[in-house]
SETOR-736345 format. One record per residue (C-alpha): x, y, z. Coordinates in nm, 3 decimals, always signed. Example, Ala and Ser with C-alpha at 12.3 -4.5 7.8 and 13.67 -1.06 7.14 Angstrom:
<sites>
(site (+1.230,-0.450,+0.780));
(site (+1.367,-0.106,+0.714));
</sites>
This chain:
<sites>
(site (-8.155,-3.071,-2.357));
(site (-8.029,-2.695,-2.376));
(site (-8.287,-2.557,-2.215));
(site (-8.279,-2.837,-1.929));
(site (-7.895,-2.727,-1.879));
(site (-8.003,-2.361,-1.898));
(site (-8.244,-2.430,-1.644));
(site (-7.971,-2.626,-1.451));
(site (-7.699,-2.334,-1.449));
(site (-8.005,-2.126,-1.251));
(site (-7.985,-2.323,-0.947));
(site (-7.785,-2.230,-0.637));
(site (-7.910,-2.529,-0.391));
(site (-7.700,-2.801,-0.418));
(site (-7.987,-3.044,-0.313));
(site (-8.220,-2.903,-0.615));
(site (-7.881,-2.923,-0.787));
(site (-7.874,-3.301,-0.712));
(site (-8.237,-3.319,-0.825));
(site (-8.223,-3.154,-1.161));
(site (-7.889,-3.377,-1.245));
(site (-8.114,-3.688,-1.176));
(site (-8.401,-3.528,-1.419));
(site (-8.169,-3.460,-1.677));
(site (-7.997,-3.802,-1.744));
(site (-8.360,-3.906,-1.678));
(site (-8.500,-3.683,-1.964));
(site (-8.167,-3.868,-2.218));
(site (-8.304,-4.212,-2.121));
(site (-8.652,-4.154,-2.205));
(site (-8.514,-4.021,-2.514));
(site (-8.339,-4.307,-2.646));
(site (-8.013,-4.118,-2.732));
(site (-7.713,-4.301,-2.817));
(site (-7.312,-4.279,-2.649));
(site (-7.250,-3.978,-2.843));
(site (-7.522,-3.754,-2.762));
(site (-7.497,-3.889,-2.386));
(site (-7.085,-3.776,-2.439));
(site (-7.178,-3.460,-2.569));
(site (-7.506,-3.392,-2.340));
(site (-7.279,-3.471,-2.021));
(site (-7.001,-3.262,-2.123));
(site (-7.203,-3.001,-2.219));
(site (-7.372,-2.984,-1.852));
(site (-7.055,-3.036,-1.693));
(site (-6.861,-2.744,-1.880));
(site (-6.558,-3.007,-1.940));
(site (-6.471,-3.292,-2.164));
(site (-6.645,-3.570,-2.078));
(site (-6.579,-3.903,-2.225));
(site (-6.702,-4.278,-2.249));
(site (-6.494,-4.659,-2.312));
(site (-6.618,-4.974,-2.340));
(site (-6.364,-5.248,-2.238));
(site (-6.511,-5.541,-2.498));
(site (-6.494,-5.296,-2.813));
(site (-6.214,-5.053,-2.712));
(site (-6.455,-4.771,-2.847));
(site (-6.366,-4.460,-2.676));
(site (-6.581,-4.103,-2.714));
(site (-6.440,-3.794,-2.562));
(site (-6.634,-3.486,-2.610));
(site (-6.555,-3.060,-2.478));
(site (-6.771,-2.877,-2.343));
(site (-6.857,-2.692,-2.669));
(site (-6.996,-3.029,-2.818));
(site (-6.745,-3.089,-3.064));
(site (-6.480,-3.381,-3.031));
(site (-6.199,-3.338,-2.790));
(site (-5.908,-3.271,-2.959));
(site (-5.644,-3.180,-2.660));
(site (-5.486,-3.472,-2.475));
(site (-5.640,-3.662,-2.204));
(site (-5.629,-3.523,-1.862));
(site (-5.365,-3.760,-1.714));
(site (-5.616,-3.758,-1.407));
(site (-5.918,-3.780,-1.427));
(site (-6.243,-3.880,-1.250));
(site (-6.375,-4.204,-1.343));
(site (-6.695,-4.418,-1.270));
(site (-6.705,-4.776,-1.432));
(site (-6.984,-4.868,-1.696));
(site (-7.169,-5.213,-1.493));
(site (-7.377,-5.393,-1.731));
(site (-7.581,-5.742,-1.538));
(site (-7.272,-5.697,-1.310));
(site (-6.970,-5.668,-1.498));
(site (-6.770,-5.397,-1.538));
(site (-6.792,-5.322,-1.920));
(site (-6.638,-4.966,-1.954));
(site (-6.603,-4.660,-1.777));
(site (-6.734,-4.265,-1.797));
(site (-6.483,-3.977,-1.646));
(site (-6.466,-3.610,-1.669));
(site (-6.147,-3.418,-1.740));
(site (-6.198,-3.129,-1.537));
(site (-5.970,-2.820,-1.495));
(site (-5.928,-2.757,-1.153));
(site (-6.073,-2.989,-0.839));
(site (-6.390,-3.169,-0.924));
(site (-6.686,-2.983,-0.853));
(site (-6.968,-3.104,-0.596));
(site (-7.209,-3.248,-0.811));
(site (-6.940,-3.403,-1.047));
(site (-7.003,-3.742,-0.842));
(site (-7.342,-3.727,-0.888));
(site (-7.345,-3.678,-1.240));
(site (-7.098,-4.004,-1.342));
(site (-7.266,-4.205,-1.183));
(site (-7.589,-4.116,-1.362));
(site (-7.388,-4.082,-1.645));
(site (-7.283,-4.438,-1.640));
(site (-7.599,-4.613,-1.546));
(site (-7.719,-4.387,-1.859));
(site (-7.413,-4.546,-2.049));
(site (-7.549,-4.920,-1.942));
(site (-7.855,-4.829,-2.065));
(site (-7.756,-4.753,-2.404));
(site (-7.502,-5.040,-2.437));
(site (-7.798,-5.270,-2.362));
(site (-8.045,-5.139,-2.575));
(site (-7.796,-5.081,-2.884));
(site (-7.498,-5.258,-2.820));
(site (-7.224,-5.309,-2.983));
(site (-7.136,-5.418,-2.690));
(site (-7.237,-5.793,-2.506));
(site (-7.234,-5.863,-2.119));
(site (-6.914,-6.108,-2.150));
(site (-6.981,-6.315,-1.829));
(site (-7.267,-6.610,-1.905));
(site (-7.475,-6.808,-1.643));
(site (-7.214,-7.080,-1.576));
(site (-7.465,-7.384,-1.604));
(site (-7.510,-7.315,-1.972));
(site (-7.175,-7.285,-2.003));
(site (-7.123,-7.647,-1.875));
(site (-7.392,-7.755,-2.099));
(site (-7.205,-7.668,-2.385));
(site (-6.890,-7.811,-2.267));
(site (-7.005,-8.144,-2.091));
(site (-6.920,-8.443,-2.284));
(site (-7.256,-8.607,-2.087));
(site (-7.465,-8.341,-2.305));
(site (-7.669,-8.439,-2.594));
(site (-7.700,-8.212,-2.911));
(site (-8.009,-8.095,-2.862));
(site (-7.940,-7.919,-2.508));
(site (-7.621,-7.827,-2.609));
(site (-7.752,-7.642,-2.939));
(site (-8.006,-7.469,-2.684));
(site (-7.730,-7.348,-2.459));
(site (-7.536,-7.207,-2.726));
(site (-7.861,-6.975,-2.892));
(site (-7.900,-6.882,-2.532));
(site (-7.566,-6.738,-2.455));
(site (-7.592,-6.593,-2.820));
(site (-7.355,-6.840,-3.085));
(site (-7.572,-6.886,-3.415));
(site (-7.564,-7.253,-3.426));
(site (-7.399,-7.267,-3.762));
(site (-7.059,-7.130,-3.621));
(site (-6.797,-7.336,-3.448));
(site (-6.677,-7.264,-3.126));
(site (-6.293,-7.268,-2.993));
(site (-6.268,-7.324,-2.611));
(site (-6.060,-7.111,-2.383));
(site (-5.880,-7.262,-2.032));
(site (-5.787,-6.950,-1.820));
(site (-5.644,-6.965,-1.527));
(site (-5.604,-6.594,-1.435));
(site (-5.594,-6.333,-1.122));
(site (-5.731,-6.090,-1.347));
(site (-6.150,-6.137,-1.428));
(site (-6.257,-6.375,-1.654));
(site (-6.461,-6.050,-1.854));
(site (-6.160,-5.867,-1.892));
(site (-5.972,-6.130,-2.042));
(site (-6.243,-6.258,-2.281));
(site (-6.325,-5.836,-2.388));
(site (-5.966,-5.854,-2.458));
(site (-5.908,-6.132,-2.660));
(site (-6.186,-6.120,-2.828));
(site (-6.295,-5.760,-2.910));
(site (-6.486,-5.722,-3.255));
(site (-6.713,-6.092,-3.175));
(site (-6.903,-6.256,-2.953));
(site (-6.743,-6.375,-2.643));
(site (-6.866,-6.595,-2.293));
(site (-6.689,-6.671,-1.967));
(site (-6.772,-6.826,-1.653));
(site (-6.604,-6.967,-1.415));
(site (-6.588,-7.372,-1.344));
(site (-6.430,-7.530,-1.061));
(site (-6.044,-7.466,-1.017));
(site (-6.048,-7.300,-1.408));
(site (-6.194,-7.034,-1.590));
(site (-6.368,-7.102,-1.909));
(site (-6.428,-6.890,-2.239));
(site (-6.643,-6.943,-2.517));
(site (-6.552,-6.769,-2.861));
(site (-6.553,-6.798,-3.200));
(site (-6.221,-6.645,-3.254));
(site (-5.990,-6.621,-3.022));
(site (-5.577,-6.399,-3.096));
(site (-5.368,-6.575,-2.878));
(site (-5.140,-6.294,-2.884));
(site (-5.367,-6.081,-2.721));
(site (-5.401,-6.241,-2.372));
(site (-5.268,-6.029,-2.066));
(site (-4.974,-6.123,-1.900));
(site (-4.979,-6.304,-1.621));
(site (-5.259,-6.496,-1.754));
(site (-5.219,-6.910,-1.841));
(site (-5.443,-7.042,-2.131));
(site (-5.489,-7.304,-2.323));
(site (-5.658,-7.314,-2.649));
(site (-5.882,-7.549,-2.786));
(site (-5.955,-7.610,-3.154));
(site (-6.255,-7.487,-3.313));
(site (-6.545,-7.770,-3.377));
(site (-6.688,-7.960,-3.113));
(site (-6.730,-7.764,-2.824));
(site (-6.705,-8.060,-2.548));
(site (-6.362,-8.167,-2.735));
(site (-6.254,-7.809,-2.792));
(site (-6.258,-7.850,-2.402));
(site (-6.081,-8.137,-2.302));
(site (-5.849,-7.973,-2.570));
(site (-5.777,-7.648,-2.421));
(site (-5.781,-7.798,-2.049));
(site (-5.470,-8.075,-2.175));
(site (-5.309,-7.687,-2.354));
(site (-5.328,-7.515,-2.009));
(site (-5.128,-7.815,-1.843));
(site (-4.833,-7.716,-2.134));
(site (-4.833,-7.360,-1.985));
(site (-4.489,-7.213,-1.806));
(site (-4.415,-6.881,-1.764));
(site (-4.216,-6.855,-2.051));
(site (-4.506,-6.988,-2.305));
(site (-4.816,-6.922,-2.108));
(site (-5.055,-6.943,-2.405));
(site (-5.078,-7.294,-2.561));
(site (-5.287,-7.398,-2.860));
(site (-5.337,-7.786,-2.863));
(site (-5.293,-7.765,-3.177));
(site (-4.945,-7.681,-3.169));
(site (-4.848,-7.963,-2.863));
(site (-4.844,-8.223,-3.206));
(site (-4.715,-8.549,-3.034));
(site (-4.624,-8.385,-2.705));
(site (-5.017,-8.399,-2.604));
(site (-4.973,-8.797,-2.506));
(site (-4.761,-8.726,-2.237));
(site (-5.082,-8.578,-2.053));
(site (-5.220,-8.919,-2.102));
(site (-4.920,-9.071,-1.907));
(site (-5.077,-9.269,-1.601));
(site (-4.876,-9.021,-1.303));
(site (-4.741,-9.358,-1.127));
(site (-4.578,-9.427,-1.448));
(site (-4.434,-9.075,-1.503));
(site (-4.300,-9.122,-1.154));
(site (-4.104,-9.411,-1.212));
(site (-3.937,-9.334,-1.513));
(site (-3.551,-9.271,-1.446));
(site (-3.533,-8.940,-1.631));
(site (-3.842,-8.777,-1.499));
(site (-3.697,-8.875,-1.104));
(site (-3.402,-8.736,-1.177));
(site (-3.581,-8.435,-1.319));
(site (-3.779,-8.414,-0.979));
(site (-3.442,-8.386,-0.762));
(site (-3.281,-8.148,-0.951));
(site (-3.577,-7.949,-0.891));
(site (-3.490,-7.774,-0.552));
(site (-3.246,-7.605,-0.716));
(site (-3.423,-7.310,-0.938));
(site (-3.078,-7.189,-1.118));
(site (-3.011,-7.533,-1.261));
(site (-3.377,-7.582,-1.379));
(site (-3.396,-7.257,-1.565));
(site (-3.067,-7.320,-1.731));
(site (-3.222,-7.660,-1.846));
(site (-3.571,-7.551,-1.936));
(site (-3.416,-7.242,-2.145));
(site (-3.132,-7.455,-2.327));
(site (-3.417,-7.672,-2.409));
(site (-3.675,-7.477,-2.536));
(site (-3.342,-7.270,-2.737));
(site (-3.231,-7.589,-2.859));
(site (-2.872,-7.442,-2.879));
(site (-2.572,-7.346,-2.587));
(site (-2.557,-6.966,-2.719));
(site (-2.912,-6.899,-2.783));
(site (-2.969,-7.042,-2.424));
(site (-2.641,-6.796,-2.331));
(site (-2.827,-6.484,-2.460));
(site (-3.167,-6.539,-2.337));
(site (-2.979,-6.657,-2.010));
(site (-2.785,-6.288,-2.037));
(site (-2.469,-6.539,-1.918));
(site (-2.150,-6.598,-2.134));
(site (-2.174,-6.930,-2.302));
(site (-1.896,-7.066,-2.122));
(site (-2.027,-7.044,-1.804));
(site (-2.363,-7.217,-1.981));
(site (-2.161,-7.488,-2.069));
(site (-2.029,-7.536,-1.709));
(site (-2.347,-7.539,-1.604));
(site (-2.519,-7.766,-1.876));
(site (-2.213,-8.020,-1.775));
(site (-2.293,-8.048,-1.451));
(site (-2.670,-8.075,-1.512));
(site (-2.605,-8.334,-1.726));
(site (-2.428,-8.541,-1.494));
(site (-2.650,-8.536,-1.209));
(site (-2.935,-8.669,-1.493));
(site (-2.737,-8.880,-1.616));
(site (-2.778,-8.755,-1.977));
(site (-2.525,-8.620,-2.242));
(site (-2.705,-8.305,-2.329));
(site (-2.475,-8.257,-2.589));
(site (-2.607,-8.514,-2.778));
(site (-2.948,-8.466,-2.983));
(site (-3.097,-8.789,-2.802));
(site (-3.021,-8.681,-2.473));
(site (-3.181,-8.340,-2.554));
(site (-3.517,-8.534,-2.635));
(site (-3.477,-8.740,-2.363));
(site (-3.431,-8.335,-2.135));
(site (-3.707,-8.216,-2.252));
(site (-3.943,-8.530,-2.223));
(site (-3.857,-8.558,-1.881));
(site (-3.886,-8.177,-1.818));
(site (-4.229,-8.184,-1.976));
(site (-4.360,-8.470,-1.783));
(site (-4.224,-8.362,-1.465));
(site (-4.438,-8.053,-1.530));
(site (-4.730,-8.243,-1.602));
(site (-4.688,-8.410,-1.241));
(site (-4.648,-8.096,-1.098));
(site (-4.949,-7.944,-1.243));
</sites>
């Protein structure tokens, strides 16, 4: 590899320039090296650090010029090719160059990176996250049997002895991303079904999802009921808890199997449903109960608890319900829930 990179240093046309870049990530494939002697063979014939993430792992390799780990801080700029593996993004390769990039610096990240693919597919540790979305289906289908089910799951990679939790996702960000993210150190599968996202995993952290993403979270066992699970979670969602697991709903996950015309009807939930063109009033009654008190709802409000109590009066009147009282707070947050549920 020295001598290639000797040999490359030589060259004043940029077109045998071009060439000799394509030979020398060439001559690394054939050779089977792994991320860090790609890191440290790209830096070294780009005279700068060059450096290599995977998304799904977090694993990050940043090498100088000189070969040895790069111990100054990231360049707060600089240029950047993603890693696509079966056509997912599943990393990126950049080069943290003093000065302007130089011509062939294009040339050589992308080489780099399909280089970078190469190795991630041949060694791992990394998996494609995104699966064929028809297997995914056949592991989730109620209408499966067993036997196709068990083959779906050894084909998208799940030893057959391990039980899989079920992800809902409804997200603008990709269904890869989220999975990498939630899932980092294990095995992880998403496709996308319909009007919702779906995610396969064996462990999932719900404190890990991105924000702005809604999920719900079905329990581990069954795959086909760890679905209807997580889809009844992700009707639960709200901005303000937009990760459910079903198994935290308890009771609450009957309402979703309230017939809508009879949600509709009931007094509460109608009076719910008019109060709803007015924003201000809803958020003062879905925060006072979800707080369960007037001056926790005050503080997370950022409102003095007097003018909370104004406002909880009047709400209360136009429902019909004395929110004071720990019966009429049930009654709230029924009818909040099921009015959501409608909405949904």
């Amino acid at each position: 590899m020295e001598a290639l990179a000797a040999r490359l240093s030589r060259l004043d046309s940029e077109a045998e320039g071009a060439l000799r870049v394509v030979m020398f990530y060439d001559t690394l494939m054939r050779r089977r090296v792994d991320l860090p002697a790609l890191a440290r063979a790209s830096a070294g014939l780009a005279e700068c650090v060059a450096g290599i993430r995977l998304h799904g792992t977090g694993r990050s390799i940043r090498i100088s010029h000189d070969g040895a780990k790069a111990s100054a801080p990231p360049s707060p700029t600089p240029t950047t090719v993603p890693i696509v593996l079966d056509e997912e993004e599943i990393g990126e390769v950049w080069l943290e160059r003093v000065g302007p990039p130089i011509s062939l610096d294009e040339l050589l990240l992308e080489r780099l990176a399909i280089a970078a693919a190469a190795v991630v597919e041949r060694y791992g540790p990394a998996r494609t996250t995104m699966a064929d979305p028809a297997l995914v289906e056949l592991v989730i289908s109620a209408d499966s049997d067993e036997a196709a089910r068990s083959r779906a799951l050894r084909l998208l990679g799940f030893a057959a002895d391990l039980p899989i939790r079920v992800v809902a996702v409804r997200s603008r960000l990709p269904l890869d991303q989220v999975g990498g993210v939630i899932c980092p150190a294990r095995l992880v599968k998403a496709a996308p079904l319909a009007d919702v996202g779906v995610i396969l995993a064996t462990a999932v952290d719900p404190a890990r999802f991105p924000a702005g993403v809604r999920a719900g979270i079905g329990a581990a066992g069954s795959p086909d009921r760890s679905w209807r699970e997580a889809r009844t979670a992700l009707r639960f969602t709200t901005s303000r808890g937009p990760v459910v697991h079903f198994d935290d709903l308890g009771a609450l996950a009957l309402l979703a199997h309230v017939p809508d015309d009879v949600a509709r009807d009931n007094a509460d939930v109608s009076a719910i449903a008019r109060m709803a063109g007015n924003p201000e009033d809803l958020e003062t009654l879905d925060v006072y109960c979800a707080a369960g008190s007037l001056r926790r709802a005050a503080e997370l409000l950022h409102l003095h608890h007097s003018s909370v109590a104004r406002r909880l009066e009047q709400i209360g009147k136009a429902l019909d319900i004395d929110l004071t009282d720990p019966t009429g707070l049930t009654r709230a947050r029924l009818a909040l829930t099921s009015w959501r549920l409608l909405d949904d």
